[in-house]
N, C-alpha and C positions, 0 to 999 in steps of 0.2 A: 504493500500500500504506500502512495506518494502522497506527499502534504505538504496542499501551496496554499500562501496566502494571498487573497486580491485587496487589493487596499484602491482606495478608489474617494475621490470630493465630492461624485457628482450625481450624475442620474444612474449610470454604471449598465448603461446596453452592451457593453462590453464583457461585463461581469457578469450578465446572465446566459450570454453566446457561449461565454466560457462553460458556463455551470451545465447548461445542456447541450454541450459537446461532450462531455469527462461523465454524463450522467449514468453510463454504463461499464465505466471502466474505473479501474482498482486506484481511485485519485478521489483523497477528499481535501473539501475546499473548506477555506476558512476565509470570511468578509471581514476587511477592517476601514473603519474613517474613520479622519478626522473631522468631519463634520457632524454633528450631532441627530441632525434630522435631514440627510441626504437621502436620497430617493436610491440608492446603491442598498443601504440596511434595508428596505423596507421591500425591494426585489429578494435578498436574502430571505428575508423573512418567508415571504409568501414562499418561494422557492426550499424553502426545508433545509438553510443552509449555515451553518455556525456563523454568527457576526454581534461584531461586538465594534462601540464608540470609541476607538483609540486616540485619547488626545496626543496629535504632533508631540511634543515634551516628554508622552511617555514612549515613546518608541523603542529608545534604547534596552530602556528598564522590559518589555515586554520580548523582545527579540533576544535578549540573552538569557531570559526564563522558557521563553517557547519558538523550537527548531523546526525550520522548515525544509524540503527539499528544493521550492522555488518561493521568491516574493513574486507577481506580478501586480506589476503598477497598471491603472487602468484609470484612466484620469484623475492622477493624483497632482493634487496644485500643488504639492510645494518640493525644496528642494533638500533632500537629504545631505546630513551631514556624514562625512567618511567613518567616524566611529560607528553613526549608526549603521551605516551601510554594513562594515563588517559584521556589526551582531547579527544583520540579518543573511547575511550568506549569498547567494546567488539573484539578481534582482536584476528584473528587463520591464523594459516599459515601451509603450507602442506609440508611433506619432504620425501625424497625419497631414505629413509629405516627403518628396526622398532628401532624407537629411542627405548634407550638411543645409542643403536648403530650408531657409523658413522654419528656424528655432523655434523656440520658444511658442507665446501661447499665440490664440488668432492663427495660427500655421494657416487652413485651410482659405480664411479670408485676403491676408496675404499673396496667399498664389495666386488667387484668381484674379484679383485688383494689379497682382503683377503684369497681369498678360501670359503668362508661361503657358504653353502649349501641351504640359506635361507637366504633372504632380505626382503626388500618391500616398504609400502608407509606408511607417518603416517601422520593424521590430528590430531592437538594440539593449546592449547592456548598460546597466545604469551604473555612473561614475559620479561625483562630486558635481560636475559642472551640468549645465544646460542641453541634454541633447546633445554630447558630444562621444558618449558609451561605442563601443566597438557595435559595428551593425551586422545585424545575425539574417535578418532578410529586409525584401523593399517589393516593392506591389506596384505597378504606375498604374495612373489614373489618366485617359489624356481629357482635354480642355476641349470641345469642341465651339467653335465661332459663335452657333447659334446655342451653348449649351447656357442658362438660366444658374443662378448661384447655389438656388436650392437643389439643383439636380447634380451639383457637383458636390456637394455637401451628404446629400444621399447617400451617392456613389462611391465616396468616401466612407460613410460608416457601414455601408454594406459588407467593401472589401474588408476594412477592419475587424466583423466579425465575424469573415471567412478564415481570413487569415493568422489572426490574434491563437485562436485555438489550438488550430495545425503546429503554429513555431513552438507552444507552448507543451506542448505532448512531445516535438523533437526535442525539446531543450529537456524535459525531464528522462529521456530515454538516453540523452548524450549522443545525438544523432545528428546530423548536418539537415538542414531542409533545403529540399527538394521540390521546384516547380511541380514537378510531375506529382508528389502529394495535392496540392491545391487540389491539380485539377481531377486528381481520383476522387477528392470531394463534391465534384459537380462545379468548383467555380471556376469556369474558365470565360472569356469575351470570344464573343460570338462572331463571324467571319463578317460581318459588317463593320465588324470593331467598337461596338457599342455595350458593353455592362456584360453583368453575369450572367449567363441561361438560369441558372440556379436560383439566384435570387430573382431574378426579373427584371433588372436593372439593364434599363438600355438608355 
C-alpha cells in the first residue's frame, strides 16, 4: 500500500481526478489545506477520503510525525520552505503551462494575453523556488486564433486531470512517463488537432 498526501488552497478538481483514478488501486490518499473552509476538504469529505485543516506553520511539525510515499501539490498557494520540504520527502506539483514559461500564478491568463500559439501543462518536482523543480513531464495545449479564453482554460484543466494522475502512479512506481500511457488512457487530440476524444474537449 502507497500513501500520498494532496494538499491543495482551492477548489481541488485536481484532487478528486486524482482520488478516482487511484480508487481501485492499493494507494490511499490523505487531503490537507491550508485553508480552512476550501472547497478541496469538502470534495474529501463527500468522497470518503482522510482530510484534515493543516495550518501553513504547522507543516513541518506534521510531516516529521507523518510519512508519506509522495506529497502532491494540487493548487497549493504558497511557497514551501527547504526544511519543510525535506520533512516531507518527495513533492511534485502541477502547473498550467510549459514551464520555464509563465511562472508563477495567473500562468494560464498570461499565455493567452501573450499571444503564444502554444501552452500547456507541466508536472515537476518541487524545490524552494517558484516553478523552477526539475520537470518530470509537459502536455501542450495549442492556442487556436478563433479559440475564446474560456475554452483555453477548459482545455487546460481537462488535460491537467488526465494527466496529473498518470505522472503520479509513475512517480510512485519509480517509472519514467510515457506518452504512450496518456494515450492508453483514452486522452489523446484528435486528427483535426482539436482537444481530447476522451474528455470531449475540442
Amino acid at each position: 500500500m502507497k500513501h500520498i498526501a494532496v494538499m491543495g488552497s482551492g477548489n481541488g478538481s485536481n484532487f478528486e481526478a486524482i482520488v478516482k483514478w487511484f480508487q481501485d488501486k492499493s494507494v490511499e490518499i490523505t487531503c490537507l489545506s491550508d485553508v480552512e473552509d476550501a472547497f478541496i476538504l469538502k470534495r474529501a469529505q463527500n468522497l470518503r477520503i482522510n482530510h484534515q485543516f493543516l495550518p501553513f506553520e504547522q507543516n513541518f511539525e506534521y510531516f516529521s510525525k507523518n510519512e508519506f510515499d509522495l506529497v502532491v501539490l494540487a493548487g497549493y498557494m504558497k511557497i514551501i520552505p527547504e526544511n519543510v520540504l525535506k520533512a516531507m520527502g518527495k513533492v511534485i506539483n502541477i502547473h498550467p503551462s510549459l514551464l520555464p514559461a509563465f511562472k508563477g500564478k495567473d500562468a494560464v491568463k498570461k499565455a493567452f494575453l501573450a499571444g503564444v500559439k502554444v501552452s500547456g501543462v507541466t508536472v515537476h518536482y518541487v524545490d524552494c523556488n517558484i516553478d523552477t523543480g526539475k520537470i518530470i513531464a509537459q502536455y501542450p495545449v495549442f492556442i487556436d486564433n478563433s479559440m475564446h479564453f474560456d475554452e483555453f482554460e477548459a482545455e487546460i484543466h481537462e488535460i491537467e486531470h488526465r494527466l496529473y494522475p498518470i505522472v503520479i502512479e509513475k512517480v510512485l512506481e519509480d517509472k519514467i512517463f510515457d506518452f504512450h500511457d496518456l494515450m492508453k488512457s483514452g486522452c489523446s487530440k484528435n486528427k483535426e488537432g482539436g482537444g481530447c476524444d476522451r474528455c470531449g474537449q475540442h
